[in-house]
Every structure is written in structure tokens, then in C-alpha cells.
C-alpha positions as CSV (number, residue, x, y, z in Angstrom):
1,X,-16.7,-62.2,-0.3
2,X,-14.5,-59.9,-2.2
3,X,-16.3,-56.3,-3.2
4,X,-17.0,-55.9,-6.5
5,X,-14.2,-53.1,-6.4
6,X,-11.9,-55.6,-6.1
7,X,-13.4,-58.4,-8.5
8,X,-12.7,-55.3,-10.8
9,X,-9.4,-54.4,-10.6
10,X,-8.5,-57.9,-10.7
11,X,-9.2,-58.1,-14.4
12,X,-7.2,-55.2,-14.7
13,X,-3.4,-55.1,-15.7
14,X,-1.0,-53.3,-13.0
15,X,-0.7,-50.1,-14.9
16,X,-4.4,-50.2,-15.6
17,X,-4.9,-50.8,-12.0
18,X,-2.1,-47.5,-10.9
19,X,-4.5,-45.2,-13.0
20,X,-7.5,-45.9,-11.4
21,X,-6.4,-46.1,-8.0
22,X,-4.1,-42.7,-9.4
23,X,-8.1,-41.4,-10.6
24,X,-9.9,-42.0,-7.6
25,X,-7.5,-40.3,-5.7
26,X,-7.9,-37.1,-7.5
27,X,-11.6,-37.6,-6.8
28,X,-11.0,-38.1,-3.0
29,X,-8.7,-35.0,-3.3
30,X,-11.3,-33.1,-5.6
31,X,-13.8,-34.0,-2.7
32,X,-11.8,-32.7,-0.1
33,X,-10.5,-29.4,-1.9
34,X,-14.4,-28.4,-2.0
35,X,-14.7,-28.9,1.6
36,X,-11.8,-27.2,2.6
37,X,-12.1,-24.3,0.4
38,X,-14.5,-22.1,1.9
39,X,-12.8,-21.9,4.6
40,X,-9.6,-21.0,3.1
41,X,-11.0,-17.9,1.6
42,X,-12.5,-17.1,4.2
43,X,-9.2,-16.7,5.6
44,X,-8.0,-15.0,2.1
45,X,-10.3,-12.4,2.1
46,X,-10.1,-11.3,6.0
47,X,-8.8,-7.9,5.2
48,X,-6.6,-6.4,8.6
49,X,-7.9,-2.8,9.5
50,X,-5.8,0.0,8.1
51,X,-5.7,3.7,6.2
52,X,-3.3,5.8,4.9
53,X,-4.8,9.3,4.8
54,X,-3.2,12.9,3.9
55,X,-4.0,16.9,3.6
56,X,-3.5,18.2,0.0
57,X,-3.2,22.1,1.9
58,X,-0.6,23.5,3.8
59,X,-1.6,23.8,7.6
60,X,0.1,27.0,8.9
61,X,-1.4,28.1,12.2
62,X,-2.2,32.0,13.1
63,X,-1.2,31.2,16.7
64,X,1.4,29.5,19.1
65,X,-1.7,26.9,20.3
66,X,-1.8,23.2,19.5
67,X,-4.1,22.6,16.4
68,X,-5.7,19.7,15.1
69,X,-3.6,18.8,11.6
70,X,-6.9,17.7,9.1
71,X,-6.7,15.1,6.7
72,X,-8.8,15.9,3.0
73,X,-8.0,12.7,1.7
74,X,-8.6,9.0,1.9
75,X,-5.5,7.4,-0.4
76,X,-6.5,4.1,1.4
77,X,-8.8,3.2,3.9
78,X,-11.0,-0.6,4.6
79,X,-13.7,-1.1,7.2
80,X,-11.4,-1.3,10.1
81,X,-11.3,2.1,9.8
82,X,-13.5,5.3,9.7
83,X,-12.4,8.7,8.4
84,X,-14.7,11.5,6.7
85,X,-12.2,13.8,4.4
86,X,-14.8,16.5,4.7
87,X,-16.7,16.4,8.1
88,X,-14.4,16.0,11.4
89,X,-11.4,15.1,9.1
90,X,-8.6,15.1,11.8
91,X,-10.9,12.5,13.8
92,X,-9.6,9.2,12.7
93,X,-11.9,6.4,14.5
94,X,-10.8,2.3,15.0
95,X,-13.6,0.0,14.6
96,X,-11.8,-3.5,15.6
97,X,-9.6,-3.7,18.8
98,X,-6.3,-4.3,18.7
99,X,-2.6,-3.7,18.7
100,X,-1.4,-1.1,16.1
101,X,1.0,0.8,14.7
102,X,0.1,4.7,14.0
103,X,2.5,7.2,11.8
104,X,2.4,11.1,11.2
105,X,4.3,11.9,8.5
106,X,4.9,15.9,8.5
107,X,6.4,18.0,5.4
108,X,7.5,20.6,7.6
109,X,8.9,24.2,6.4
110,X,8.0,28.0,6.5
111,X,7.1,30.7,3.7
112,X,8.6,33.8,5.3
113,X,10.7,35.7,7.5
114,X,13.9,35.1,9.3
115,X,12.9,33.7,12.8
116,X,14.0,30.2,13.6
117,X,10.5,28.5,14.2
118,X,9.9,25.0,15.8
119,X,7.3,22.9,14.5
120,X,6.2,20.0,16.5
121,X,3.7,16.9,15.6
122,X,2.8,14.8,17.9
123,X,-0.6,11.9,18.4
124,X,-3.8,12.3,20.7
125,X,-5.9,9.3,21.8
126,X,-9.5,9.8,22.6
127,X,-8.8,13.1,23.7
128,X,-5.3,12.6,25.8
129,X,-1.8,13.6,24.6
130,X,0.0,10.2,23.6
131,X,2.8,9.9,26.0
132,X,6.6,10.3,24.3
133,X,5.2,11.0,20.5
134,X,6.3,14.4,20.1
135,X,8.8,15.3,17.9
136,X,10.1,18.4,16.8
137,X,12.2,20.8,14.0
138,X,13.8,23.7,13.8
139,X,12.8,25.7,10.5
140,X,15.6,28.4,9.7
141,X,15.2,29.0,6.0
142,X,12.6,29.9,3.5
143,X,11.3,27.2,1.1
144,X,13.7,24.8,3.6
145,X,11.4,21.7,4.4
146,X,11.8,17.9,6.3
147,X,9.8,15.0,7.3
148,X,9.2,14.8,10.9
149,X,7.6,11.9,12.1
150,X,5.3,11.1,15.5
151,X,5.1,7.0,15.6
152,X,3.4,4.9,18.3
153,X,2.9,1.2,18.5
154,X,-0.2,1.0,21.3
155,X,-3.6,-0.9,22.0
156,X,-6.5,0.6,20.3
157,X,-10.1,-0.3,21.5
158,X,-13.0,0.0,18.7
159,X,-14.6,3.4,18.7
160,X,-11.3,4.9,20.1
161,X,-10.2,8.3,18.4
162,X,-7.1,9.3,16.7
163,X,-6.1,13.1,16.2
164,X,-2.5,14.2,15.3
165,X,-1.6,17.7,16.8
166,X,0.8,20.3,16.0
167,X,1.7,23.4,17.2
168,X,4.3,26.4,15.9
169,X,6.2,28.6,18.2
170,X,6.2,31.6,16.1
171,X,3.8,33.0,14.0
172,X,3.6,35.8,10.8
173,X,6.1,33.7,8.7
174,X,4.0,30.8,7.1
175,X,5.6,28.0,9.7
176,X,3.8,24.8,9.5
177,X,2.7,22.3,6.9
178,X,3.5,22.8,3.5
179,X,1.9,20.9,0.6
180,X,4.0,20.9,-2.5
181,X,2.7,20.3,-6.0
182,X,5.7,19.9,-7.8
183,X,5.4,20.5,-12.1
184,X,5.4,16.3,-13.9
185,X,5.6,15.1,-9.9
186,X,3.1,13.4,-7.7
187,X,2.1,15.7,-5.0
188,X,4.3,16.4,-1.7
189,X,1.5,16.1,1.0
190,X,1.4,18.3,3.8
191,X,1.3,14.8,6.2
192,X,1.1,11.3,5.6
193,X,-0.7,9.4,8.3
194,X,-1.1,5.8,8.5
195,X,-2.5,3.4,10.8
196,X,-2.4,-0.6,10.9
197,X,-3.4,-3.3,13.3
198,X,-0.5,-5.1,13.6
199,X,-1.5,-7.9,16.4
200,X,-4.6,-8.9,18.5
């Protein structure tokens, strides 16, 4: 016994038939889309933990001693991450596991004096030097600034902290840090930092 389907589109012409079988196909599809959607966006919306963070003041220590570089603003920051711009603001925490990949950005330079100064930057990870991410520059010249950069790629557990460090070896001459605010110019940040889990 045929289905009534059938009996149907047997009164139907063959391009009268290709529409409706074209028709319920969109529905099937329609069907399906509604299903599947949630889970797509789901997927969409996951957001992959990461901050880019900076210091709007120069950091030019008093002594030769490794200081913690702080960090007074949050340019960017999700839930993966946790940073206070005011309280503990060179404390940079993970909340999800992971591998990822950590950058200092440093505008280094000097204010005064003649003395050749080396500035170095370099990470700390729940309270440990970061093996092989120091770096280093020699400052000769007033007003003379460049970018020096302390990279890792590493594993990261959640509630593991993130400090970057620097130290100056000679003091009295402004050697550091400097944050620029040039005139019609977005400002020149003391450091960049950024941090993104980049892998499982």
C-alpha cells in the first residue's frame, strides 16, 4: 500500500514534484541546523585565556636589586586571567592550565648622566627565576631608548604566578623604564606584557 506521500506526489508534475522534495529538504536541513547549533556556539564563544597589560610610569629603581616591574593597566584581559592594576599589580595569576606563550615588552632608556647602564628584564614563575629569559641593554645616551624583550613559551598550571623582573646596574641617572607620552601620539608604555594559552 503506497503512503499517502506518495499517492501525493503522483498527482504532481516532475517540477512540481523537485520543489517539494527541494522544500522538505530545507525543512530536514532547518531541523538539523537547530540541533546542531548550540553546540556550534558553544564552540564560538569559548574565549582562550589571555591579557595584554602595561605600566603608564617610568620604573627607574633607587638600587642595583632586582625589582618587580608593576603593571597599572589592563588594555585587555578575559577570565583566563587575573590581574589587579591597583593591588599586587606585578602578580599576574593563570586560572586555566596550559601551554602558553608570555612576552615583556621593555621601553628601556635613562634620564641622566654619562655612565653606561645595563638594564635587564627577565620572567619569574611562582616565585623562581624563569630559566634563559633574561635579556639585557646597554643604555649610553640621554633620552636614547629600545625595546628589550624577555619571551617564554612554557606550561602554566591554574593559580600559577607570573612576575617580570628587572634590575639596573647603576643608579643616580634615571636608568630604567621610561613611559613616553608623545604630543597627538598614543602613549609609549614603560612595558608591554602579554600572555596567551597557546595549546593544552
Amino acid at each position: 500500500m503506497k503512503s499517502t506521500l506518495t499517492l501525493r506526489m503522483s498527482r504532481f508534475s516532475r517540477s512540481e514534484k523537485m520543489f517539494t522534495l527541494g522544500a522538505f529538504a530545507l525543512v530536514l536541513a532547518a531541523m538539523s541546523g537547530i540541533l546542531i547549533a548550540p553546540q556550534v556556539f558553544a564552540q564560538e564563544t569559548a574565549v582562550t585565556p589571555s591579557a595584554q597589560l602595561s605600566h603608564t610610569k617610568s620604573v627607574q629603581p633607587t638600587n642595583t636589586k632586582p625589582v618587580f616591574v608593576p603593571m597599572d593597566s589592563n588594555d585587555y584581559i578575559n577570565g583566563g586571567i587575573t590581574h589587579s592594576s591597583t593591588r599586587n599589580s606585578a602578580d599576574v595569576i593563570v586560572n586555566v592550565p596550559g601551554s602558553y606563550l608570555i612576552v615583556a615588552a621593555g621601553q628601556v632608556g635613562k634620564t641622566s648622566g654619562s655612565t653606561t647602564c645595563n638594564v635587564d628584564i627577565w620572567l619569574r614563575q611562582n616565585g623562581q627565576f624563569v630559566a634563559n629569559s633574561n635579556t639585557r641593554n646597554a643604555v649610553n645616551s640621554v633620552n636614547d631608548t629600545v625595546v628589550l624583550v624577555s619571551q617564554a613559551i612554557m606550561p602554566l598550571k591554574a593559580n600559577d604566578v607570573i612576575n617580570t623582573v628587572m634590575s639596573v646596574s647603576a643608579v643616580g641617572q634615571g636608568c630604567g623604564l621610561i613611559n613616553t607620552t608623545p604630543p597627538g601620539e598614543p602613549n609609549i608604555p614603560a612595558i608591554i606584557f602579554s600572555l596567551v594559552r597557546i595549546g593544552s
